[in-house]
VEXDO-874813 format. One record per residue (C-alpha): x, y, z. Coordinates in steps of 0.02 Angstrom, whole numbers, padded with zeros to 5 digits, always signed. Example, Ala and Ser with C-alpha at 12.3 -4.5 7.8 and 13.67 -1.06 7.14 Angstrom:
// residues 2
+00615-00225+00390 +00684-00053+00357 
***
This chain:
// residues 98
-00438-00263+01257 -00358-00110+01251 -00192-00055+01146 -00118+00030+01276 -00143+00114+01440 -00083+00281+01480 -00068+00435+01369 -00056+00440+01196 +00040+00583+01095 -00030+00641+00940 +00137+00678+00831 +00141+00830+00701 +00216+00778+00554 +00364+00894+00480 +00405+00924+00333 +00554+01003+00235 +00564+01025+00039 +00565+00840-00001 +00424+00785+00095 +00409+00706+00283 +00553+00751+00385 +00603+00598+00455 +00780+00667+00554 +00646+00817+00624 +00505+00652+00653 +00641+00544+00742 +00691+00672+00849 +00502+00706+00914 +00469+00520+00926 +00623+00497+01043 +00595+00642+01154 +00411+00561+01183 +00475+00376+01210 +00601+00441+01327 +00462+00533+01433 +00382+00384+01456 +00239+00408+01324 +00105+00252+01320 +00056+00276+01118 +00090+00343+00975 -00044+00415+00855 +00063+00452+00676 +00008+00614+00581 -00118+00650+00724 -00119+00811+00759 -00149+00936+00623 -00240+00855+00489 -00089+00836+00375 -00158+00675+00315 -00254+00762+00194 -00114+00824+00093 -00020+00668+00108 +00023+00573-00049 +00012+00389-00020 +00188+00338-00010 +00227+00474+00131 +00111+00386+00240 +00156+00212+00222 +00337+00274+00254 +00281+00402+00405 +00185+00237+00468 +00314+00118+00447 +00443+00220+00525 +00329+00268+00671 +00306+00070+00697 +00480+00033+00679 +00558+00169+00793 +00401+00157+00906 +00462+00038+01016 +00291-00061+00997 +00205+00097+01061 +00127+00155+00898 -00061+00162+00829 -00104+00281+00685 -00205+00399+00638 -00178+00408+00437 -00334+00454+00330 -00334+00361+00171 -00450+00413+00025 -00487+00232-00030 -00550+00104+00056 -00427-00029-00005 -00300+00093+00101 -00362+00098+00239 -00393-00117+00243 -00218-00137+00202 -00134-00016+00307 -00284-00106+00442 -00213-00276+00398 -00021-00215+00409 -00025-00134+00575 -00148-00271+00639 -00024-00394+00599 +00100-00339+00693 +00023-00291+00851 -00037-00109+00822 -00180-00024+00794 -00256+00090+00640 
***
């Protein structure tokens, strides 16, 4: 079965001196829900994963959830495999994908 049907936006992540840029995120996220996006894919876009510490991906991922109307997946590269099952486990268990 499929997560969603439809298109799927892959969201840039912003930024601003102290770190993800939620106020900047939000407002992105809402002009995409509005226009009747089908998904979200969190930190999709331009491989900011990579520089990513931990703890700005489980909040960029739990904010995308929780403002996402249901509509989110994610996209978030973790460096250890314990990550990546968690974060698996967490969205799973909610109803999204990672």
């Amino acid at each position: 079965m499929s997560i969603f049907v439809g298109t799927c936006t892959a969201m840039v992540t912003p930024f601003d001196e102290k770190g993800v840029n939620y106020k900047a995120y939000e407002k992105q996220l809402e002009y995409q829900l509005e226009n009747g996006i089908s998904a979200i894919l969190a930190a999709g876009s331009t491989g900011e994963p990579a520089t990513m510490s931990e703890d700005e991906k489980k909040g960029l991922l739990e904010f995308t959830i929780k403002e996402g109307e249901r509509k989110s997946t994610c996209n978030i590269r973790f460096r250890k495999l314990q990550h990546r099952a968690h974060y698996s486990q967490f969205t799973n268990g909610k109803g999204y994908g990672c």
